[in-house]
C-alpha positions in Angstrom: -53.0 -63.0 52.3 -53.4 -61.3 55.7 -50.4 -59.2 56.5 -48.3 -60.7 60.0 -48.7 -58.5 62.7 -45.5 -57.0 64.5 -45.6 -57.4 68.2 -44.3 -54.7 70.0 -45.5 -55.3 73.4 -43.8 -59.0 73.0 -40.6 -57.7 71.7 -40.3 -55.2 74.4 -41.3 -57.2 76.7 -37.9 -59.6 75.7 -35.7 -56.9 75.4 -36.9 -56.0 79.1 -35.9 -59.3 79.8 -32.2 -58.6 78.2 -31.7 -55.9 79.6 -32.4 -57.4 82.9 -29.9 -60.2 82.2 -27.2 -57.6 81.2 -27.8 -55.6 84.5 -27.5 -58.3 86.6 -24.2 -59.4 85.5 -23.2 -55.8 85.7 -20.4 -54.6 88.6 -22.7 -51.7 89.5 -26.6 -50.7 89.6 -26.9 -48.5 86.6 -29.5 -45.7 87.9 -32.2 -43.2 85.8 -33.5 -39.7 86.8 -36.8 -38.5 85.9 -37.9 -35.1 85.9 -41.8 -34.5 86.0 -43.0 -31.2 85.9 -46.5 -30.4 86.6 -49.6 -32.8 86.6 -50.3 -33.5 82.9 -52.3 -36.8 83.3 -50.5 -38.8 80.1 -47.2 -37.9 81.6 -47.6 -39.1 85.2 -48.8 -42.2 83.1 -45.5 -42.4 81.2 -43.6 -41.7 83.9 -45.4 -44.2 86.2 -44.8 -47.0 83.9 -40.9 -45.6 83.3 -40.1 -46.2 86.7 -41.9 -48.9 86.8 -39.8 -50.8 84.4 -36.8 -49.2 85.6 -37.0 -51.3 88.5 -38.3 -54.5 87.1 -35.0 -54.8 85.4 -32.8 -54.5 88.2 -31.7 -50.7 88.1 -32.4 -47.7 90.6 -34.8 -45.1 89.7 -35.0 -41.9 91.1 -38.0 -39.3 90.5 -37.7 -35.6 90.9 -41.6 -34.0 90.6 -41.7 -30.6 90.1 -44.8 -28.1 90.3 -46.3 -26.8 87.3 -45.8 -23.2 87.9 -41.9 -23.9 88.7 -39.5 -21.3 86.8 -37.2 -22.4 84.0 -34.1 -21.3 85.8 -35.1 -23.8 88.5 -35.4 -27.1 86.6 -32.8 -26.0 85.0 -30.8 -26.2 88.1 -32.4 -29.9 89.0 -31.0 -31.3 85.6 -27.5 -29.2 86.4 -27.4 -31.2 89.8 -28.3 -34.4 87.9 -25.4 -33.8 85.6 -22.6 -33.6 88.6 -24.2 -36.5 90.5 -22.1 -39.6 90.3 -24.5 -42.0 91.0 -26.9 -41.0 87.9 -26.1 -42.5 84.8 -29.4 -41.5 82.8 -31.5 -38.1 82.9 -35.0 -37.7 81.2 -36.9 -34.6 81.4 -40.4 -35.9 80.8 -41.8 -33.9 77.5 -43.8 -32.0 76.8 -42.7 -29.4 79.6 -45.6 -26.3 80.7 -45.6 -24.0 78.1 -43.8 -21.4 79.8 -40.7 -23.5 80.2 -38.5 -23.7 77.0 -38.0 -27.3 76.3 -35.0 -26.9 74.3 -32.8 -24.5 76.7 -33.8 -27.5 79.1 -32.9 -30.5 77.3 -29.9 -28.6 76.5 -28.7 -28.6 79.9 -28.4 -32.5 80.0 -25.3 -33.7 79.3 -24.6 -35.7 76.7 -23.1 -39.1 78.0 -26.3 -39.0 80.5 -29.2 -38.3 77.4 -31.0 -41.4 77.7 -34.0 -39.8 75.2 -30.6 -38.7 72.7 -32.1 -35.4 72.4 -29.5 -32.7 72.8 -27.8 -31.5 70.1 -24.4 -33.3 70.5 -26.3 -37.1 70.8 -28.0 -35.6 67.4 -24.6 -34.4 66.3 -22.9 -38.0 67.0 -25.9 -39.5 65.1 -25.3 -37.4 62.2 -21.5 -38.4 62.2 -21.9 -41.9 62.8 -20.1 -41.6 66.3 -20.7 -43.9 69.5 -23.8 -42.0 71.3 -26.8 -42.5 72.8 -29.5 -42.4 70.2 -33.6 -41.6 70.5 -35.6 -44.0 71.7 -38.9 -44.5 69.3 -36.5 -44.8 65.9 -34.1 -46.7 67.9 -37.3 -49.2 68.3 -38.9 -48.8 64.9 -35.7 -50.2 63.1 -35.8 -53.1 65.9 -38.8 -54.3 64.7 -38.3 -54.0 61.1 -35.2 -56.6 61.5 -37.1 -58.4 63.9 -39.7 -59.0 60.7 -37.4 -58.7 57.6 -34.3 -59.6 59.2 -31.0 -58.2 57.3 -32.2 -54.7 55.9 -29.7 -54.2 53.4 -30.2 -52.7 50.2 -34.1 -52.1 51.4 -36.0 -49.0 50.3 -37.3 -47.3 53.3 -39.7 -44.1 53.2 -39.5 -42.4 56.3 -43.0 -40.4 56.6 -42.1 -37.4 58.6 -39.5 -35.2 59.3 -39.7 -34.6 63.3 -36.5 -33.9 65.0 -37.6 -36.7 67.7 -38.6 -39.5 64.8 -38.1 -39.1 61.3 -34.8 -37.6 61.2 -32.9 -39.8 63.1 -35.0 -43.1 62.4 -33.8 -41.7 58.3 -29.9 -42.3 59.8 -30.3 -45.1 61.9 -31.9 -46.9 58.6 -29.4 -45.9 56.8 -26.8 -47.5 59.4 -28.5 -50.7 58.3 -27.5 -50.2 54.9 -31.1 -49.1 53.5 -32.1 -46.4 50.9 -33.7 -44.1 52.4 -36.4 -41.3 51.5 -37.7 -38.7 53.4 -41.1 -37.4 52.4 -43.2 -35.5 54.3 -47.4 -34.0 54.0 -45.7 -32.2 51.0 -43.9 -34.3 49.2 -45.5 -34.3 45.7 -46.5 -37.4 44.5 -46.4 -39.4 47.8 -48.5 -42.2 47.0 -46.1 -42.7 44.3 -43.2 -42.2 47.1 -44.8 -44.2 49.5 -45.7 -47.3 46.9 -41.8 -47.8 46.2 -40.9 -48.1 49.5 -39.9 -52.5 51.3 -40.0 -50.2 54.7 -42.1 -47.2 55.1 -42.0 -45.9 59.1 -45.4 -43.3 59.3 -44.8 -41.0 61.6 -46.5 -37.5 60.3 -48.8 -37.4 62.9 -52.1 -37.8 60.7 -54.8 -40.1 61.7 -54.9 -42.4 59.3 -53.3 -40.8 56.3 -51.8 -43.1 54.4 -54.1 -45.3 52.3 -53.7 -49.6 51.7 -53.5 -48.9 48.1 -50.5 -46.6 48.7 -48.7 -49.1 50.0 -46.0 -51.7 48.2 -47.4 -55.6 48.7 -45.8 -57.3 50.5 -44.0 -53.9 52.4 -43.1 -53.6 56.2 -45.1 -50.8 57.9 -44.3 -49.3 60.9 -46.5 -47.2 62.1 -45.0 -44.5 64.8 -48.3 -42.6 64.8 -50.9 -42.6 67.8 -53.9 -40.2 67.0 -57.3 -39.7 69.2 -59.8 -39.6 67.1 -64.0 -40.5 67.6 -65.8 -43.8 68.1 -67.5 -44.5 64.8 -69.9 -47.0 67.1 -69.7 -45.1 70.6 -70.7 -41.3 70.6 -68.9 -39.3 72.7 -65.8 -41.5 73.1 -62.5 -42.1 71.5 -60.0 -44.6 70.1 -56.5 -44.9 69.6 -55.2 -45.1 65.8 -52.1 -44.8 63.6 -50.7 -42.7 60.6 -51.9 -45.8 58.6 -55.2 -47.3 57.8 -54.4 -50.3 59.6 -57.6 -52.6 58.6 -57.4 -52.9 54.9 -53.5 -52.3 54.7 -53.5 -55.8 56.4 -54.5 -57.2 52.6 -51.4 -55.1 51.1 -48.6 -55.2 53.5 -46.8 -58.1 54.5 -46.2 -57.1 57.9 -47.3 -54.4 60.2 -47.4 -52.8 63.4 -50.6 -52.2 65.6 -51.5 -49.0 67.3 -51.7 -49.7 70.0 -49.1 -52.3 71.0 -46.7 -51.9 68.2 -43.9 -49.1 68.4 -45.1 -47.4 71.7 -43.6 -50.2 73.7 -40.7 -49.6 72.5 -39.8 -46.7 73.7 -40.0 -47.4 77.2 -37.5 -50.4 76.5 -35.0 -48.7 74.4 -34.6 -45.9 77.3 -33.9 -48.9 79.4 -31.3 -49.7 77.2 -29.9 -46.4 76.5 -29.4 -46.1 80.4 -27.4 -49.5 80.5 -25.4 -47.8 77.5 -25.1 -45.0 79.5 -23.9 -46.3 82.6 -21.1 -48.5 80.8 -20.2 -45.7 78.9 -19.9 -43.5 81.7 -18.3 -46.0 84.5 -15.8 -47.7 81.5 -17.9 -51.1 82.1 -18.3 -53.8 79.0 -21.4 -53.2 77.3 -23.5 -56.2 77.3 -23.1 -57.8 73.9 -27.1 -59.4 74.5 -28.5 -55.7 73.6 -26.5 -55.3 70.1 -29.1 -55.7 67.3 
């Protein structure tokens, strides 16, 4: 039996449509900042689609584009100025920064009630504690989709392949919010087909094209697969595909459901930072949070 197929783009795509509903009955506009430095092609894509989206849900988007040769004590006086302005409820420095910029002094520099990626160390900290906080995006959207295909996750085994400060660490405490066991394992993990094979809900996200095998997997087990790899066309020389952590072709006869790269998690993302900045700004202005974006 053919594992289901987890629809991201259509999930988002609703809670775009939530959040919409929620800003419209809102007293104010809720409003996100983006910082783009330089001219890295996949970011201005990201970005694009960010504002994009931003706007298609009723909020105000406002775009600060920064050269690539721009010094670290000047963004870091853009994100200072974004901190003290009123009118901006969200901030997102778009990653990853030139490499003479040090990403984490910047991030640092955003304040806490305005993180709408939950990167700083106090949105980590509040995580961690199991406080109210603004929390990252992509694990924020994997456990989405795993109640959207399991429903009620309590008392579920989930593996959490990778240990990244921006995925696998927090998706491990937001699963465990759920009420799930939860293992961490990582590309060193001994026995991690073993690992991997107990697990109801195993989130990939090692950043391995491919890596985990259908046999590895539990039957029947929910996969979602944070991973998005380049690698080469087996059929077209000289050009290249998107693919996951997970061999996604013959883990559809294993897992029950699954998620597609791409149009599975990546979606997401863009939709729970829309969220987090309607978070934000109720937070922040001492509005009602919506009770449509709860989940």
């Amino acid at each position: 039996m053919s594992a289901s197929i987890i629809d991201g783009k259509a999930y988002a795509a609703g809670l775009r449509g939530r959040i919409s509903d929620a800003v419209s009955a809102l007293p104010g506009q809720p409003t996100l900042a983006v910082v783009l430095v330089g001219e890295d092609p996949a970011s201005k894509v990201y970005v694009k689609n960010k504002i994009k989206f931003t706007i298609e849900t009723g909020m105000r988007s406002v775009e600060h584009k920064l050269p690539a040769n721009v010094s670290e004590d000047e963004v870091v006086e853009v994100v200072r100025a974004l901190n003290t302005d009123d009118e901006v409820d969200g901030i997102l420095v778009q990653l990853p920064l030139p490499k003479h910029l040090n990403e984490n002094r910047v991030i640092e520099e955003i304040h806490p009630d305005k993180d709408v990626d939950g990167l700083t160390e106090t949105s980590a900290g509040r995580l961690s504690l199991g406080k109210d906080g603004l929390r990252p995006c992509t694990p924020t959207g994997s456990v989405m989709l795993a109640k959207d295909a399991l429903g009620d996750l309590t008392g579920k085994n989930c593996v959490i392949l990778g240990r990244s400060i921006l995925v696998g660490k927090p998706a491990a405490m937001l699963f465990l919010e759920q009420n799930c066991t939860v293992t961490i394992a990582h590309s060193r993990t001994e026995n991690l087909s073993d690992v991997i094979g107990g697990a109801d809900i195993l989130v990939a996200a090692v950043g391995r094209p491919q890596m985990v095998q259908a046999e590895w997997l539990k039957p029947g087990a929910c996969v979602i697969d944070v991973g998005i790899n380049r690698i080469p066309h087996p059929d077209k020389p000289g050009k290249t595909y998107l693919v996951g952590d997970v061999d996604y072709k013959p883990s559809l006869d294993t897992a029950g459901s699954i998620t597609p790269v791409p149009g599975g998690v990546g979606p997401m993302t863009i939709a729970c930072l829309l969220r987090n900045t309607v978070l934000a700004a109720c937070m922040r202005r001492g509005w009602k949070a919506p009770d449509n974006l709860s989940f």
